[in-house]
ZAMARGU-4260 file (C-alpha; in steps of 0.2 Angstrom, whole numbers, plus 5000, padded with zeros to 4 digits):
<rodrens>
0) 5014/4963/4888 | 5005/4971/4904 | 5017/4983/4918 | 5017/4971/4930 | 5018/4983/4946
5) 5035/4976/4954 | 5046/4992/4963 | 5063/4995/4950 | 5077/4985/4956 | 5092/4993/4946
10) 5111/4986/4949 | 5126/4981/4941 | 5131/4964/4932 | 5151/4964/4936 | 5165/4951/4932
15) 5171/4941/4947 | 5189/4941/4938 | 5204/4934/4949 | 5214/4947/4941 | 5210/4961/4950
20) 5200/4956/4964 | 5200/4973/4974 | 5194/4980/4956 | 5178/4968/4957 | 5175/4974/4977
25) 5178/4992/4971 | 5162/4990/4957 | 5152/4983/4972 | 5157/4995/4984 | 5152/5010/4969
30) 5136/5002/4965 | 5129/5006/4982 | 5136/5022/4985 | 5127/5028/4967 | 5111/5024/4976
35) 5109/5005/4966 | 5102/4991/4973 | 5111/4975/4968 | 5128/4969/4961 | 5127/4954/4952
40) 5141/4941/4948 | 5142/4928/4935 | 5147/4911/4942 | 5158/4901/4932 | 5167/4888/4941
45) 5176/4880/4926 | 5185/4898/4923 | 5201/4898/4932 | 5204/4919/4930 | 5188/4918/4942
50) 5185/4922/4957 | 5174/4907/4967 | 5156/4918/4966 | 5148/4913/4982 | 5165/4916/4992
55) 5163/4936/4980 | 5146/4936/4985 | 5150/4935/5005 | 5164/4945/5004 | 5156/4959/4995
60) 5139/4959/5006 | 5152/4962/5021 | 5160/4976/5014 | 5143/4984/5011 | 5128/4988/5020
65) 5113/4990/5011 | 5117/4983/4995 | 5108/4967/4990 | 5120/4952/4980 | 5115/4939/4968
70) 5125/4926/4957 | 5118/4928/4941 | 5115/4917/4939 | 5122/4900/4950 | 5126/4884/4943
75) 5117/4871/4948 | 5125/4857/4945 | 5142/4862/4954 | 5131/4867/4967 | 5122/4853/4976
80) 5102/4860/4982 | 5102/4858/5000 | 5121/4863/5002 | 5115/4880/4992 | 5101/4882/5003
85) 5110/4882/5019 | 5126/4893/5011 | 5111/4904/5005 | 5102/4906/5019 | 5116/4908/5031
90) 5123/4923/5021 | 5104/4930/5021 | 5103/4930/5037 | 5121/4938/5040 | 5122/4950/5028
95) 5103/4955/5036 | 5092/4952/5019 | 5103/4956/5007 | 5103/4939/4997 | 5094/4933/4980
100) 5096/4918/4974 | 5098/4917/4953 | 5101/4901/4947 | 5102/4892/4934 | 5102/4873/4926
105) 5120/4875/4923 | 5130/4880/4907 | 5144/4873/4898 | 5139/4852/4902 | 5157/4849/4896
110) 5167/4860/4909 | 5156/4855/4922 | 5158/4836/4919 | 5176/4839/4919 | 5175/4845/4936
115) 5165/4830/4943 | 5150/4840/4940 | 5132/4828/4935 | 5130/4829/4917 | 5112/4828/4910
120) 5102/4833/4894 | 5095/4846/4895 | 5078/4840/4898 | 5086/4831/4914 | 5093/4848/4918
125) 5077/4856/4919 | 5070/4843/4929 | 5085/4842/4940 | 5080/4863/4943 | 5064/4861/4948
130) 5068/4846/4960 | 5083/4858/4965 | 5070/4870/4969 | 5057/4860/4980 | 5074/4854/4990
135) 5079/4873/4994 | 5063/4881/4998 | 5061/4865/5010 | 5075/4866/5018 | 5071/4886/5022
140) 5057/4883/5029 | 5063/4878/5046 | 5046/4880/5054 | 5039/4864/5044 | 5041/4850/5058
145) 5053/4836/5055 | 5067/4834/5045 | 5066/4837/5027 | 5066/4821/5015 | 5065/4820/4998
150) 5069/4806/4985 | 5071/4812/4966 | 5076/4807/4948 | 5091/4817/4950 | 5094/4820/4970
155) 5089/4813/4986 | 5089/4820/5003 | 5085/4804/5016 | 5085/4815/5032 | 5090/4832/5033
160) 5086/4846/5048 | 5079/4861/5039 | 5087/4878/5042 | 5095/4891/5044 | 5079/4901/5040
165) 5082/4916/5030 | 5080/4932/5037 | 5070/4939/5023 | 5059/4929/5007 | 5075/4925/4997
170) 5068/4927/4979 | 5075/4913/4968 | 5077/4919/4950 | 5079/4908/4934 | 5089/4911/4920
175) 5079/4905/4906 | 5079/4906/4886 | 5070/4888/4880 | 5053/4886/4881 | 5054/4870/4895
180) 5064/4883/4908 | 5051/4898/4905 | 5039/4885/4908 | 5046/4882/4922 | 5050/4899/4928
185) 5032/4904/4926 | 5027/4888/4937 | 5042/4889/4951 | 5053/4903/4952 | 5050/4920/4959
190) 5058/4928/4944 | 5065/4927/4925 | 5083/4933/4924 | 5088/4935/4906 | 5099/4945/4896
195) 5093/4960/4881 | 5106/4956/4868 | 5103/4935/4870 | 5084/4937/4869 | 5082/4929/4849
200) 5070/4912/4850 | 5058/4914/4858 | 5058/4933/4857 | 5054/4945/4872 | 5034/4944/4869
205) 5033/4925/4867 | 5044/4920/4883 | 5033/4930/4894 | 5016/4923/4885 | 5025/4905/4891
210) 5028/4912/4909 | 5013/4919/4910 | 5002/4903/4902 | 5012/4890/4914 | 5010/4903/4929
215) 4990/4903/4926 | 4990/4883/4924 | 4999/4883/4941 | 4985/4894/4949 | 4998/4909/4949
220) 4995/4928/4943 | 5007/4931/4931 | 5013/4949/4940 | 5019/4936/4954 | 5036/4933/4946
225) 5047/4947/4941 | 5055/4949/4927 | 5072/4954/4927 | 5085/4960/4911 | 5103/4960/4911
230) 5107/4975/4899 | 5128/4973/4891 | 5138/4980/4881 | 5133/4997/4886 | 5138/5016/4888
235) 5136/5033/4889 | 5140/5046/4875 | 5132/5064/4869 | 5134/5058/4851 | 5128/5039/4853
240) 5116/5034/4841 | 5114/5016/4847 | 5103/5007/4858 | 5107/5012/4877 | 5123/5021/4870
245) 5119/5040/4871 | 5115/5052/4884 | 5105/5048/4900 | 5090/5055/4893 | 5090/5044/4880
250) 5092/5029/4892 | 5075/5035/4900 | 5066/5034/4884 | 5073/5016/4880 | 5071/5011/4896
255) 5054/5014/4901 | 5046/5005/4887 | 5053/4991/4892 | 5045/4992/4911 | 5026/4999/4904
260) 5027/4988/4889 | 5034/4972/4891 | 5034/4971/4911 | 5053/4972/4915 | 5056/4980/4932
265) 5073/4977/4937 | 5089/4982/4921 | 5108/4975/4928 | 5120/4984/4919 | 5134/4972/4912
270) 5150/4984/4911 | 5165/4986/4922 | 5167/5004/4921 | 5165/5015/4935 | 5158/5031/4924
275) 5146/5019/4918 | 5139/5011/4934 | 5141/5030/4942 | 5130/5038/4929 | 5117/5023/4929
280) 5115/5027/4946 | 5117/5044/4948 | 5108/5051/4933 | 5099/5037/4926 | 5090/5027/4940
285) 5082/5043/4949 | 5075/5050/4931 | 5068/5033/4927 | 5060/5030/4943 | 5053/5045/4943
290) 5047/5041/4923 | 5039/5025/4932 | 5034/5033/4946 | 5021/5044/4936 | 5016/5033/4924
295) 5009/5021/4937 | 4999/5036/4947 | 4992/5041/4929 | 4985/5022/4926 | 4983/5017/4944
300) 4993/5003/4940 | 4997/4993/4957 | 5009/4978/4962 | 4999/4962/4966 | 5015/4951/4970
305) 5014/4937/4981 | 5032/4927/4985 | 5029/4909/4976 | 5032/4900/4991 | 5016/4906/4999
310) 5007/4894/4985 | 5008/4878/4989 | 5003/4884/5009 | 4987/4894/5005 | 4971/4886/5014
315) 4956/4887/5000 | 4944/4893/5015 | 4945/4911/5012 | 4942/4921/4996 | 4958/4931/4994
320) 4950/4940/4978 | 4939/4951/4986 | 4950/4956/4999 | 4949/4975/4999 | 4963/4985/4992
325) 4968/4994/5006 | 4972/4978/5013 | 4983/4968/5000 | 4999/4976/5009 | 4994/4972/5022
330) 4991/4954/5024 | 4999/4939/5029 | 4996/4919/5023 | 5007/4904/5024 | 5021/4903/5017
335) 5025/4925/5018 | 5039/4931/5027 | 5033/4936/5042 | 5017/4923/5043 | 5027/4912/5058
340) 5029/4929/5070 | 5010/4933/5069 | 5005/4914/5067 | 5004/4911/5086 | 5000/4919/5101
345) 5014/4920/5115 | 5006/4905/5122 | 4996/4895/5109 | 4997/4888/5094 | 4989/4893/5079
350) 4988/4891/5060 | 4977/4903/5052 | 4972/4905/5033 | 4975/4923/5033 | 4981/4935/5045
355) 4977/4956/5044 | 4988/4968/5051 | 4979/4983/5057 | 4986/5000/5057 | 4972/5010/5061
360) 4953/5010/5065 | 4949/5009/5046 | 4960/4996/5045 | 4950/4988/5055 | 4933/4991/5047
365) 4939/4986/5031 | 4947/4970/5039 | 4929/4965/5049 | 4918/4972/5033 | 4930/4959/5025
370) 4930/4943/5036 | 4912/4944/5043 | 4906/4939/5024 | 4922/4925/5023 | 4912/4911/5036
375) 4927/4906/5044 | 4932/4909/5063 | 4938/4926/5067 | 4949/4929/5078 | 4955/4946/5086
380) 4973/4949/5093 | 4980/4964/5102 | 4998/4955/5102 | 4999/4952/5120 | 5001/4930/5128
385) 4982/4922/5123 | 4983/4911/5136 | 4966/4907/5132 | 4970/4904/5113 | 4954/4913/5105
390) 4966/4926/5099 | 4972/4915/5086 | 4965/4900/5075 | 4966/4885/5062 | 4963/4890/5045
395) 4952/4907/5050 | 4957/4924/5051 | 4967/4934/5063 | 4963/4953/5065 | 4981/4958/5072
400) 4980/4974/5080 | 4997/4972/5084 | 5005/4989/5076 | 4989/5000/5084 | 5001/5002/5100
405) 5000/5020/5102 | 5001/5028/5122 | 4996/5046/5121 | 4996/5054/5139 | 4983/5067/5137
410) 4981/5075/5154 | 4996/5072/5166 | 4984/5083/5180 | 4971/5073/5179 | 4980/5057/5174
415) 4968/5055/5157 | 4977/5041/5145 | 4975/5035/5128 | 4977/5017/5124 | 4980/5007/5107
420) 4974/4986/5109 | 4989/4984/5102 | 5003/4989/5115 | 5008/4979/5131 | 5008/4987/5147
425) 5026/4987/5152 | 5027/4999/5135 | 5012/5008/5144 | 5021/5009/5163 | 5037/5017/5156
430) 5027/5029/5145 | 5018/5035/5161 | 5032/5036/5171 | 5039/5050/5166 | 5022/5060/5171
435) 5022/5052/5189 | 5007/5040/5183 | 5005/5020/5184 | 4989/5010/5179 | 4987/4993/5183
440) 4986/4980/5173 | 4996/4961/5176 | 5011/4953/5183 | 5020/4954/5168 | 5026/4968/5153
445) 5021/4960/5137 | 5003/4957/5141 | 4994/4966/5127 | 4981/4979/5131 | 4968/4975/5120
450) 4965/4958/5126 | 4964/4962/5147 | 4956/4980/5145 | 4941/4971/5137 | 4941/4955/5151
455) 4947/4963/5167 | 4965/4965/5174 | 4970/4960/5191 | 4987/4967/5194 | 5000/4970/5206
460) 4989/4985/5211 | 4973/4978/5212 | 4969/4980/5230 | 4974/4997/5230 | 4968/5003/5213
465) 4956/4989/5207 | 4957/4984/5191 | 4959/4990/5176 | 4944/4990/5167 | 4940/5001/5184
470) 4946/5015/5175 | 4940/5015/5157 | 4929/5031/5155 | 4928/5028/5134 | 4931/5018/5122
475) 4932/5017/5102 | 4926/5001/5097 | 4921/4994/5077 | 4906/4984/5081 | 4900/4968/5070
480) 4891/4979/5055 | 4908/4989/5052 | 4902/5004/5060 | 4914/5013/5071 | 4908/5020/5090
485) 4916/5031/5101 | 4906/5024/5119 | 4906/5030/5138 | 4894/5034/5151 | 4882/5045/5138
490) 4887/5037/5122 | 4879/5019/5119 | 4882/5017/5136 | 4875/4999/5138 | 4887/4995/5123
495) 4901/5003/5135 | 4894/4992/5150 | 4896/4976/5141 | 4915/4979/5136 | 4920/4981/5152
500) 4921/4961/5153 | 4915/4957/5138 | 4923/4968/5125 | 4929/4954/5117 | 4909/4947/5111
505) 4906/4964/5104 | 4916/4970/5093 | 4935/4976/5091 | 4941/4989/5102 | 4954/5002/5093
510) 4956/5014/5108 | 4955/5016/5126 | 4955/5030/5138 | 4958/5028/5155 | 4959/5038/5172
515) 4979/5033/5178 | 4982/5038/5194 | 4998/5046/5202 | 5012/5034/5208 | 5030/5031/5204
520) 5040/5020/5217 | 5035/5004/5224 | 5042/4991/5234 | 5042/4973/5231 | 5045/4957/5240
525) 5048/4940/5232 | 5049/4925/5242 | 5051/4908/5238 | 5047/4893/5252 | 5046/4877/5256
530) 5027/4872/5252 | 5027/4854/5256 | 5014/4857/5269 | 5003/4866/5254 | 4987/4868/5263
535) 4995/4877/5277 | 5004/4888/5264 | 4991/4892/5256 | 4977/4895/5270 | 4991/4906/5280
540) 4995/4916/5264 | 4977/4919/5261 | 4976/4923/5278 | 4988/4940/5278 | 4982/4945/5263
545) 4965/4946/5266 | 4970/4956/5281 | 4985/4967/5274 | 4984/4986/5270 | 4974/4987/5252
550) 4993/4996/5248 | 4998/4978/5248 | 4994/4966/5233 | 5000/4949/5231 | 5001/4935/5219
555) 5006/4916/5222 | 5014/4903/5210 | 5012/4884/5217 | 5024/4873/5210 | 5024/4853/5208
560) 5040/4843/5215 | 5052/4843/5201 | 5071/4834/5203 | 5069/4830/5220 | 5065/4850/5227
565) 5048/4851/5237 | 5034/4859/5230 | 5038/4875/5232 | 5026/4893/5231 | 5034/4908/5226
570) 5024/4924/5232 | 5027/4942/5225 | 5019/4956/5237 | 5019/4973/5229 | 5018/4989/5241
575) 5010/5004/5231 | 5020/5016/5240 | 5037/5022/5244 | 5035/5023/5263 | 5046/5010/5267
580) 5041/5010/5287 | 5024/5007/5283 | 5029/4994/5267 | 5040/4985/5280 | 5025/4982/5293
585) 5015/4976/5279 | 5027/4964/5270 | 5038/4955/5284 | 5023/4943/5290 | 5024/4934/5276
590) 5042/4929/5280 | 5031/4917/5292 | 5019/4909/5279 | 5032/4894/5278 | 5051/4889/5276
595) 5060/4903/5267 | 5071/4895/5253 | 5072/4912/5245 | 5071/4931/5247 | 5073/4946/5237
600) 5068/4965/5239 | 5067/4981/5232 | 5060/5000/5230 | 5058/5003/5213 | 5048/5012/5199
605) 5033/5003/5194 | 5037/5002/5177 | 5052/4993/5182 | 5044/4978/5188 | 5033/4977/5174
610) 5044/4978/5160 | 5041/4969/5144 | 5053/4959/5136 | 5047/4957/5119 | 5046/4937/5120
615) 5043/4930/5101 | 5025/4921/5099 | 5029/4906/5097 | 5015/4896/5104 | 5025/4888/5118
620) 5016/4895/5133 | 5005/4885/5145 | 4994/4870/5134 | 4977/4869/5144 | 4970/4879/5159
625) 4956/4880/5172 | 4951/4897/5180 | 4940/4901/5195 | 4938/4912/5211 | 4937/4909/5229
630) 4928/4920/5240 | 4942/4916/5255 | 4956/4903/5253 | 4947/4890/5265 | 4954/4873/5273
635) 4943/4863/5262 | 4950/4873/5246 | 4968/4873/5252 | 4967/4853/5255 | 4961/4849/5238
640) 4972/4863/5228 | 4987/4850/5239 | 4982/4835/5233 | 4979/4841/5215 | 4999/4849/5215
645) 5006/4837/5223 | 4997/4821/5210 | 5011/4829/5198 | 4998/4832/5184 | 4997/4850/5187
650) 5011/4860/5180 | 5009/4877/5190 | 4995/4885/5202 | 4993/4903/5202 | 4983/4913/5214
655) 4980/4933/5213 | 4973/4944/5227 | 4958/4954/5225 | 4948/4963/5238 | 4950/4980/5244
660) 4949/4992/5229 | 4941/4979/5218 | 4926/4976/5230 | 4924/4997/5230 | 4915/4995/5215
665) 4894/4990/5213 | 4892/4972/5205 | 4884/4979/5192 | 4891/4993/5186 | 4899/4983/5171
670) 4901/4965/5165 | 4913/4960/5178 | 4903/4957/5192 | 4916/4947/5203 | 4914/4961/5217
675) 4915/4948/5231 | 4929/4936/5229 | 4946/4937/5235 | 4958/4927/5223 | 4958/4922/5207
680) 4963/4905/5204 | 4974/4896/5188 | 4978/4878/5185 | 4989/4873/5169 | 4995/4856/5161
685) 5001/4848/5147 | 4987/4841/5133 | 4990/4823/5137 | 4986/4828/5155 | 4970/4837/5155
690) 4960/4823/5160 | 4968/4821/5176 | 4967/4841/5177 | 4948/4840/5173 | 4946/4826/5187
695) 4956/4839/5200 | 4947/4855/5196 | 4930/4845/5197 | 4935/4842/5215 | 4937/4860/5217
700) 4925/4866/5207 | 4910/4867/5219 | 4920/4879/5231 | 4924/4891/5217 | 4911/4907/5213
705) 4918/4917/5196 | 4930/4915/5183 | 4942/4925/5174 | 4938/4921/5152 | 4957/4926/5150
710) 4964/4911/5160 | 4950/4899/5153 | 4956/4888/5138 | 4939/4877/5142 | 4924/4883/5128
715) 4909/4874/5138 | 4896/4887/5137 | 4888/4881/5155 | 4903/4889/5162 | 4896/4907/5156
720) 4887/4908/5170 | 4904/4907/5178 | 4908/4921/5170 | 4893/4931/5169 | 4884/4924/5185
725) 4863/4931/5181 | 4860/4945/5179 | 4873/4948/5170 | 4873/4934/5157 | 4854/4939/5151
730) 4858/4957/5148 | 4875/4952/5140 | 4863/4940/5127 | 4850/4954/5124 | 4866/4967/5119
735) 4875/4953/5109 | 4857/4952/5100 | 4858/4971/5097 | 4875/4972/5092 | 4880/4956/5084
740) 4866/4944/5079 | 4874/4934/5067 | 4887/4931/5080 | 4904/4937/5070 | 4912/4938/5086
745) 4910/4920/5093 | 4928/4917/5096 | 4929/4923/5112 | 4919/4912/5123 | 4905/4917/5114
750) 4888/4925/5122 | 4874/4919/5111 | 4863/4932/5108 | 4842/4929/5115 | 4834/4923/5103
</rodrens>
């Protein structure tokens, strides 16, 4: 039989005897100070003189801290499935990772009966497994909506609430001799748990021909269970002739066939003695890794393991054979660990077939040279909210550029930055701040970069600063035919024209470079009032800021009548300056805008204001917006932005200020051409509202001139021209014609290209 790639896994197989329980810890505690991975414990229940295993199991992963446990294996039939699901996963997720599950149909029927345990045949144990198994890897996947039902031969679940989730895959191993349980080991299980010295009918060769045959039927690779051996009855001596009896050296040499040969990549030694388990670990497990180690290199053999769980979630959409090599570790579907943290964006749902994890701009070639030829949606994501929800999709591929999150200051003179896509901008203000330097971006920390330095950015420092796209001078960018670009001003500059708006329809971006600009201390002013008389609020509000210093920048959330309070507006100004005489003068009128319910204010770093907080994506961020821009905040728009938040289907209004340095730069000077307008405006609701939202913005709509793509959950293609107001759209077409024909990047309100 082939290597089968899997890392060693070497640990102990210790007796849980009630004798000498500080004896049975002791082993544990030595197997991981010699550098082994596991200790292993048989469970008996019916044995009085034994300790209870899974009560061994917890006490021992307390008493460690890197050492994984496993029962070896765990009887079922003592053990009811979803009870050992939640005991399971909760010690997983205390002991951080550190738990395997082996299991097994349950030995000695007679004991177990006596103890009110089910008896079966055993062609109703293995069936009573596999229905054992379904239950557990249900109830573990607390993600899956609803509870958890199930209704079997030999157990039923009528209404169960999944969960805990693990904190890692927990790997469920079977012990298995007869052909039925390889069968179903090769089907089900993650791993075959067997022992050397029991291994007679069906010998070693045939039981993994009958995993390997029932793991192809089911549409698995055979390499994707691992095959584990318990080795007893074993020792150390300089004069052993036996098998596993003699010197290390010797254990090497016996060993290693048995990883190369007949795929076994994890040995559990099965004797009590610490010289045994120290010299295992000590002398042993380094010399036959390294034996491994070299064999592999010299075959190039590789591990293609995939958890079983991932099976039955698979989409048949993508081809997963030709994904590139470089990739395979680096890849997410459903069902991995891992796949429900980069499913969703901050804000919206999603459910794609595969997700790639970028590390670098290779990375990323390979991952476009890979999806352009998949014909499924592609989406790209730098990690940050996707309030629009183009950076993530249903059954298509993410390109998650989510570990590119470098910040390189490269000049602090001249205030030169590099930028990865995939870090947020609080990461990026407190990296500055040490060199006195700030760049604008949003109102909030875990924004990812990727995402606004391809659309915009109006930030807290936008009147003073502009945006941030204002200070891009280059760019490295993987456009649609896999190539990858370095652009500015002299390089593909009409490439470097059209990201500055709309990066997003040209290709991905791996790297930024920006001008920052000196500034530490700042002050802020947030005030919350009384906005029952909205149109007043607002046209007042607009009002100041359109007549403020540019130093000032301020941004407005309007908020519905909820438990009885008013609608309320809750306006942050931010002063870019530490001159608090001048920030005083400029910030105070807007204690008049209405009734203060609320005031808070401070000088503080930049950063400090904009610090991120790491929020999980979760998709349970705002479900449907509208975006648009308002040259001045009129009466006519203030009067229908009142009745539209006070019909209570609106679930916040936001309003940014632009002017001042934003309206410094000519109109067409990139793709952002919004060089005129003083506010950017947002509307949000829930789904089942967004009929009423539609019939609200439609009143609003012919006062509007722009819009921000970040803010716009809507895909009608008329409303480019919102976005790219002529001539802009035109020459965005004729570029998107150049660079990207066939249209790979069409997730992001897509251009299409002139004909």
């Amino acid at each position: 039989m082939p290597d089968y790639g899997h890392p060693l896994v070497l640990g102990t197989f210790i007796t849980p005897t009630a004798l000498d329980p500080g004896r049975v810890v002791q082993l544990a505690e030595l197997t991981e100070a010699v550098n082994l991975d596991i200790a292993s414990f048989q469970d008996h229940p019916h044995r009085a003189d034994f300790l209870d295993t899974y009560t061994l199991l917890t006490w021992v992963a307390a008493k460690t801290s890197r050492l994984r446990v496993s029962a070896n294996v765990m009887n079922l039939p003592l053990r009811p499935p979803a009870m050992l699901a939640r005991a399971a996963a909760s010690l997983d997720v205390l002991s951080q990772g550190r738990f395997e599950l082996g299991l097994g149909a349950g030995g000695f029927p007679k004991a177990v009966h006596a103890m009110g345990g089910a008896g079966h045949s055993p062609g109703q144990s293995v069936k009573a497994l596999e229905e054992a198994i379904s239950i557990i890897r249900e109830v573990w996947d607390a993600d899956e909506a609803g509870p958890l039902r199930f209704d079997g031969e030999h157990y039923s679940v009528p209404a169960m609430k999944r969960g805990p989730r693990p904190a890692h895959d927990i790997n469920i191993w079977l012990g298995a001799y007869k052909p039925r349980m390889l069968r179903l080991t090769g089907r089900k299980a993650d791993g075959w748990l067997s022992t050397l010295q029991y291994l007679k009918m069906p010998g070693m060769a045939d039981a993994h021909k009958i995993i390997d045959d029932a793991a192809l039927e089911e549409g698995r690779l055979p390499g994707e269970i691992r095959r584990l051996l318990n080795l007893l009855d074993v020792g150390f001596s300089t004069t052993g002739r036996g098998h596993l009896q003699g010197p290390p050296r010797q254990w090497v040499d016996e060993l290693l066939p048995l990883v190369l040969e007949h795929g076994f990549s994890a040995f559990l030694i099965g004797r009590d003695d610490p010289y045994v388990i120290q010299t295992f670990g000590e002398e042993v497990g380094p010399a036959l890794r390294a034996a491994v180690a070299r064999e592999r290199r010299s075959t190039g053999r590789k591990a293609a393991v995939r958890p079983n769980v991932t099976l039955n979630k698979r989409r048949t959409t993508i081809d997963f054979d030709v994904l590139p090599g470089e990739l395979t570790s680096k890849v997410l579907r459903p069902g991995d660990r891992g796949y429900e943290d980069v499913r969703h964006s901050y804000s919206r749902a999603g459910a794609p077939a595969l997700v790639i994890q970028c590390g670098n701009a290779d990375d990323v070639v390979a991952a476009v040279t890979y999806a352009r030829h998949q014909n499924v949606d592609i989406s790209v994501r730098s990690g940050g909210h996707g309030i629009s929800g183009r950076s993530t999709n249903d059954g298509g591929i993410v390109i998650d550029l989510s570990k590119m999150n470098s910040i390189r200051v490269l000049d602090a003179n001249t205030g030169r930055i590099r930028i990865e896509p995939g870090a947020r901008w609080g990461h990026v203000a407190r990296a500055l701040a040490p060199h006195g330097l700030a760049m604008s971006s949003g109102d909030y920390g875990d924004v990812g970069v990727g995402g606004l330095a391809t659309t915009g950015g109006i930030g807290y420092l936008a009147r003073k600063y502009g945006l941030t796209i204002d200070h891009i001078t280059a760019a490295e960018i993987v456009v649609a035919d896999g190539h990858k670009l370095r652009v500015d001003t002299t390089h593909h500059p009409s490439l470097f024209w059209a990201l500055r708006g709309a990066g997003g329809n040209f290709g991905v971006v791996t790297a930024f470079e920006l001008d920052a600009y000196p500034l530490q201390d700042v002050a802020q002013v947030t005030i919350t009032v009384d906005a029952t008389d909205t149109a007043d609020v607002l046209t007042e509000w607009g009002r100041m800021v359109e007549e403020a210093p540019r130093d000032l920048s301020s941004f407005m959330s309007l908020l519905p009548r909820r438990r009885g309070a008013p609608v309320t507006a809750r306006i942050t100004l931010v002063y870019a300056g530490d001159d608090v005489e001048a920030a005083q003068a400029a910030l105070m009128p807007f204690l008049e805008v209405g009734p203060v319910l609320q005031q808070e204010a401070q000088l503080a770093p930049y950063h400090a204001i904009v610090a991120p907080s790491d929020n999980r994506h979760v998709g349970q961020g705002l479900a449907d917006s509208r975006s648009g821009m308002l040259e001045h905040m009129t009466r006519e728009a203030a009067e229908n932005i009142e009745v539209a938040i006070k019909s209570g289907d609106i679930m916040i209004m936001q309003f940014r200020s632009m002017g001042g340095a934003v309206h410094d730069v000519p109109r067409d000077r990139m793709a952002w051409a919004h060089r005129t307008q003083h506010f950017s405006v947002l509307a949000a609701t829930a789904p089942t509202k967004v009929p009423r939202l539609d019939e609200h913005w439609g009143r609003l709509y012919p006062l509007l001139n722009g819009m921000y793509l970040s803010f716009e959950t809507g895909t009608d293609p008329a409303r480019l021209l919102d976005a790219f107001p002529e001539p802009v759209l035109t020459r965005l077409r004729r570029l998107k014609a150049e660079w990207d024909p066939h249209e790979v990047f069409n997730q992001n309100f897509n251009i299409p290209p002139t004909p």
